[in-house]
N, C-alpha and C positions, 0 to 999 in steps of 0.2 A: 504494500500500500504506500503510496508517495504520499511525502507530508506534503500538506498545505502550509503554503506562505502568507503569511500575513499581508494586504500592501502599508509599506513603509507609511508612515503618519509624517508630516513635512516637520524637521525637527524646529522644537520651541524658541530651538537658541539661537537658528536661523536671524530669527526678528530681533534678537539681543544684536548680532553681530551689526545688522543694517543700522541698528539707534547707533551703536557704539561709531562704525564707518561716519556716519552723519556727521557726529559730535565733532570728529578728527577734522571732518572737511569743513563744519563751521567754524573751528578753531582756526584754521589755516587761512580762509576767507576772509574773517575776522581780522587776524594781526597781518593781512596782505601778504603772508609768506609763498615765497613760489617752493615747489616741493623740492626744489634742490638745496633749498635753507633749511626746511622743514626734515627733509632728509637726514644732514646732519645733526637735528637735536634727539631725533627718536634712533640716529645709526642703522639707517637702513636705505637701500637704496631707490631713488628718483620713481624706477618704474614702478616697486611696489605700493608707493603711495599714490600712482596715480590708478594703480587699482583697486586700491580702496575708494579712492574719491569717486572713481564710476562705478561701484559697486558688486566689482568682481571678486568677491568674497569668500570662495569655494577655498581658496590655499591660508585663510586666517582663519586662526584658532579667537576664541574670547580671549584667551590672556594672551595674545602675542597684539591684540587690539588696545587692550588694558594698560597692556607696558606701555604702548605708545602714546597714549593718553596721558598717563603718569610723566613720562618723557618731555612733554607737551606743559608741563608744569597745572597739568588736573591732579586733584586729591578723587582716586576711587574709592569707593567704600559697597565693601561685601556683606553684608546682613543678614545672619543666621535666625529664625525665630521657629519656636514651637507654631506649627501651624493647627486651623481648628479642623482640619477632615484628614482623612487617613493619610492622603495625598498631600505632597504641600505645592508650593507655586513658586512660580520664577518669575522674579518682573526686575525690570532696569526702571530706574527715574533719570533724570537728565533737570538738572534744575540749574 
């Protein structure tokens, strides 16, 4: 009997990664930096930030996004809490 596969559910952190990409490119928009100044403060090269900023997303992890953020002179903050259903939740704020 062949197992059945479930189809994949589109992952959650997907939409983490897109706020987090955003935040990077408002940052960068923000203080008029071109990504080869921006480059140097997060140490990473010209191309990969310009695929963040158009939203090619597939080869960044949440914490290689995180760092960069933090790099960028953001304070992150990860917040653990007893949640109230069996399940708990994931959510980013951006403030």
């Amino acid at each position: 009997m062949a197992t059945r596969l479930r189809p994949a559910k589109p992952a959650a952190i997907d939409l983490r990664k897109e706020l987090l990409a955003r935040q990077i490119a408002r940052i960068l928009r923000d203080r008029r930096m071109t990504q080869t100044e921006a480059s140097y403060l997060i140490r990473e090269q010209p191309s990969q930030l310009s695929l963040i900023t158009n939203g090619h997303l597939a080869g960044f992890s949440v914490d290689r996004l995180v760092k960069y953020l933090a790099r960028l002179g953001c304070d992150v903050e990860v917040r653990i809490a007893r949640g109230k259903r069996s399940v708990g939740k994931v959510s980013v704020t951006v403030r």
